[in-house]
SETI-847446 format. One record per residue (C-alpha): x, y, z; residue in three letters. Coordinates in nm, 2 decimals. Layout:
+--------+--------+--------+------+
|     xx |     yy |     zz | type |
+--------+--------+--------+------+
|      X |      Y |      Z |  ALA |
...
+--------+--------+--------+------+
END
This chain:
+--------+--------+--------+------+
|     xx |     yy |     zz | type |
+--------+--------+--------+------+
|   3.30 |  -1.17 |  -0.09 |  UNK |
|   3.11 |  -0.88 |   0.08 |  UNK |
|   3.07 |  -0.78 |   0.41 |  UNK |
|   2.73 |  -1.00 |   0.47 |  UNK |
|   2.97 |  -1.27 |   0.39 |  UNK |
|   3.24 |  -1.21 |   0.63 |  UNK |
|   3.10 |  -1.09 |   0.91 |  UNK |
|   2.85 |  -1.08 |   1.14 |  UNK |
|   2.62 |  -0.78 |   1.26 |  UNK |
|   2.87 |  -0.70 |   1.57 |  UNK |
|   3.20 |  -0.70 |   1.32 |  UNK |
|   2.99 |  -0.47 |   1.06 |  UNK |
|   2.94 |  -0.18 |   1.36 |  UNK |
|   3.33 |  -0.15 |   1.33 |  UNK |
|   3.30 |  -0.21 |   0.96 |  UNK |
|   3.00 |   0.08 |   0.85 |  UNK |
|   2.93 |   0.28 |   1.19 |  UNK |
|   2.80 |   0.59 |   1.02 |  UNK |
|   3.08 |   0.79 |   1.19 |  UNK |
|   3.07 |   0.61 |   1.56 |  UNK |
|   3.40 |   0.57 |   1.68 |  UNK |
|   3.35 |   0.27 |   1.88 |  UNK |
|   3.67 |   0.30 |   2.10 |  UNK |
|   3.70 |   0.28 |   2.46 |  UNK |
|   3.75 |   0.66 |   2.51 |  UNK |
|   3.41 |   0.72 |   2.31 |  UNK |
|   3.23 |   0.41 |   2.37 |  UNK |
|   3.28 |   0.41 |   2.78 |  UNK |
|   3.14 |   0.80 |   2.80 |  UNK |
|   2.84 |   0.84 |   3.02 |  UNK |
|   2.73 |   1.06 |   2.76 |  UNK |
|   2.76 |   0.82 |   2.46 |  UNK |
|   2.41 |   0.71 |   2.41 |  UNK |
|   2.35 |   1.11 |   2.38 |  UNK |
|   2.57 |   1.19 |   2.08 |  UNK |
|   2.38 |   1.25 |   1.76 |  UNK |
|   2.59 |   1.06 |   1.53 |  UNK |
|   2.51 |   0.78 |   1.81 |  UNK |
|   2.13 |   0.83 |   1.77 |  UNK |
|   2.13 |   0.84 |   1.43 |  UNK |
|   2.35 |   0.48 |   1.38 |  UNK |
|   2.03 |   0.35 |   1.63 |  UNK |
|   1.74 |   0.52 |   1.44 |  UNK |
|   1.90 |   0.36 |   1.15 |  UNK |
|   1.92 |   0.04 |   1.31 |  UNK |
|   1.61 |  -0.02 |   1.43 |  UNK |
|   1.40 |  -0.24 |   1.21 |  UNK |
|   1.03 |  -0.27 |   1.28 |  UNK |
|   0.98 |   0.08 |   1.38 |  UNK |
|   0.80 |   0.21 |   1.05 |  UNK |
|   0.74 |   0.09 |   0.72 |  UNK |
|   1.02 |  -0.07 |   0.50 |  UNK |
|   1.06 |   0.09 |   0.21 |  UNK |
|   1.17 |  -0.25 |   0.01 |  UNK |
|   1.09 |  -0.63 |   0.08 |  UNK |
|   1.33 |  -0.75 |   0.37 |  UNK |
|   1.44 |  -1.12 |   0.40 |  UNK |
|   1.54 |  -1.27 |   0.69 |  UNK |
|   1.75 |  -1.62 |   0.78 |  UNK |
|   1.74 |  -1.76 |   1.10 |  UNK |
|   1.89 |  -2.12 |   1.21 |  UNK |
|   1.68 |  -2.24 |   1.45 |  UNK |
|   2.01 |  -2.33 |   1.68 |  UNK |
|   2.05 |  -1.99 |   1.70 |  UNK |
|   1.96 |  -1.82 |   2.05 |  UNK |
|   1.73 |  -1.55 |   1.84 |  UNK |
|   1.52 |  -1.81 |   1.77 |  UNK |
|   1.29 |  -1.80 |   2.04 |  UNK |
|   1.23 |  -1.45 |   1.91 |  UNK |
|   1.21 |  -1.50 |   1.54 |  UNK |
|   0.79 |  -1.53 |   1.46 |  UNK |
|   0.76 |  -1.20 |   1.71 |  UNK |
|   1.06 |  -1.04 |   1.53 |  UNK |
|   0.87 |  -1.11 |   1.23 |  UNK |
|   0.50 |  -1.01 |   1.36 |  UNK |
|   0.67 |  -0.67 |   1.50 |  UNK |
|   0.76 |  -0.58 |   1.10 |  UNK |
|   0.45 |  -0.70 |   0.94 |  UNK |
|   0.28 |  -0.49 |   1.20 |  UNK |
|   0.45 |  -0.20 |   1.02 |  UNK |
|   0.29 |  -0.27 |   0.70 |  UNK |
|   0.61 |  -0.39 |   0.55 |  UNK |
|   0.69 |  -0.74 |   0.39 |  UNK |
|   0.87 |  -0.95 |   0.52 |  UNK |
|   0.96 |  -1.30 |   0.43 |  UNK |
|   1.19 |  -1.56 |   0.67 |  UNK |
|   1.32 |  -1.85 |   0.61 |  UNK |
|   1.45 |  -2.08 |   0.88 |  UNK |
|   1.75 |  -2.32 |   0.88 |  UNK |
|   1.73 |  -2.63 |   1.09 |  UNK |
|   1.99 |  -2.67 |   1.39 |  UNK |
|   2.18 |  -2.37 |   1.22 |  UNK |
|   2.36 |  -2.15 |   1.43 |  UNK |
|   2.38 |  -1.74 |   1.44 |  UNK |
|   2.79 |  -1.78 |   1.27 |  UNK |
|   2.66 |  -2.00 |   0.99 |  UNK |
|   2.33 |  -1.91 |   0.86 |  UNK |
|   2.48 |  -1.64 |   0.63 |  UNK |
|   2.66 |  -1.98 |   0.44 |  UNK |
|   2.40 |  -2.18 |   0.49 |  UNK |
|   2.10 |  -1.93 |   0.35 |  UNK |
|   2.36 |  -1.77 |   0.06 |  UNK |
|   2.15 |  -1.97 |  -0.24 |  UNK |
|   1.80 |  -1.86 |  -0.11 |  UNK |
|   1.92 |  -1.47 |  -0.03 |  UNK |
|   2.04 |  -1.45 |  -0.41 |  UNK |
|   1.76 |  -1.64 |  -0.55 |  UNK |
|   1.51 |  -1.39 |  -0.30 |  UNK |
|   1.73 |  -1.09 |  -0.44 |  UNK |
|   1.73 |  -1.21 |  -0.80 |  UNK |
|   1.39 |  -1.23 |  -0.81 |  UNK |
|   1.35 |  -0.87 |  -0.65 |  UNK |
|   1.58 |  -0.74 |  -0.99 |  UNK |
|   1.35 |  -0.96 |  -1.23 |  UNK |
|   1.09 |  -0.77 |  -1.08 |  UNK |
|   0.86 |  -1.07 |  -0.95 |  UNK |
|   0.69 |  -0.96 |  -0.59 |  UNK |
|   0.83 |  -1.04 |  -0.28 |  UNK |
|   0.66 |  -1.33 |  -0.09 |  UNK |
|   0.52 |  -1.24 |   0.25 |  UNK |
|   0.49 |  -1.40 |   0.57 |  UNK |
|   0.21 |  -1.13 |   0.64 |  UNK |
+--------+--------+--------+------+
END
C-alpha cells in the first residue's frame, strides 16, 4: 500500500515535506512562513496556480466539507488551461474517498500508461 492509501493530505506533510521540519520549535516561529524551504513546500502545493503539466484526477465524496468548494476548485484549474477530470462519491466522507475512488483512480491512471487521453471536465 502507498502513501495515497494510508494517509490523508495532513499525515503526508509529515510523510514528504520537502525538508519542513514541522515541529513545534520550527513550526511556532513568527518567521516560519518566511523560510525558503517553507515557500517552496507551498509553491509546490498550490494547484491551480499555472498549467498542469499532466491530466490531474480528483475524488471528492460529496459528505465531505470540501464539497461545497469542489465545481470552483475545478473551474480555478481548468482556468489554467490544464485538464482536469472529478469524479464525485455520494455521501462519502474526506477519510474514505481514497477507498472508495481506488478502482476509478487506477482505471483513470491505466488509461494515462495505455496512452488514451484524459477526459476533461473543461
Amino acid at each position: 500500500m502507498g502513501d495515497g492509501e494510508e494517509h490523508c493530505f495532513d499525515e503526508w506533510f509529515y510523510l514528504d515535506n520537502l525538508g519542513v521540519n514541522p515541529a513545534p520549535d520550527t513550526a511556532l516561529d513568527a518567521n516560519w512562513a518566511s523560510d525558503p524551504t517553507v515557500q517552496r513546500y507551498f509553491d509546490l502545493s498550490v494547484v491551480g496556480l499555472r498549467k498542469a503539466a499532466a491530466p490531474i484526477l480528483v475524488l471528492q465524496g460529496t459528505g465531505d466539507g470540501l464539497y461545497a468548494t469542489f465545481e470552483a476548485f475545478l473551474d480555478e484549474i481548468c482556468a489554467t488551461g490544464s485538464t482536469v477530470y472529478g469524479i464525485t462519491y455520494p455521501n462519502i466522507s474526506h477519510d474514505h474517498v481514497l477507498p472508495q475512488g481506488q478502482a476509478d483512480a487506477l482505471s483513470w491512471l491505466a488509461d494515462r500508461f495505455a496512452g488514451r487521453p484524459a477526459p476533461s471536465d473543461c
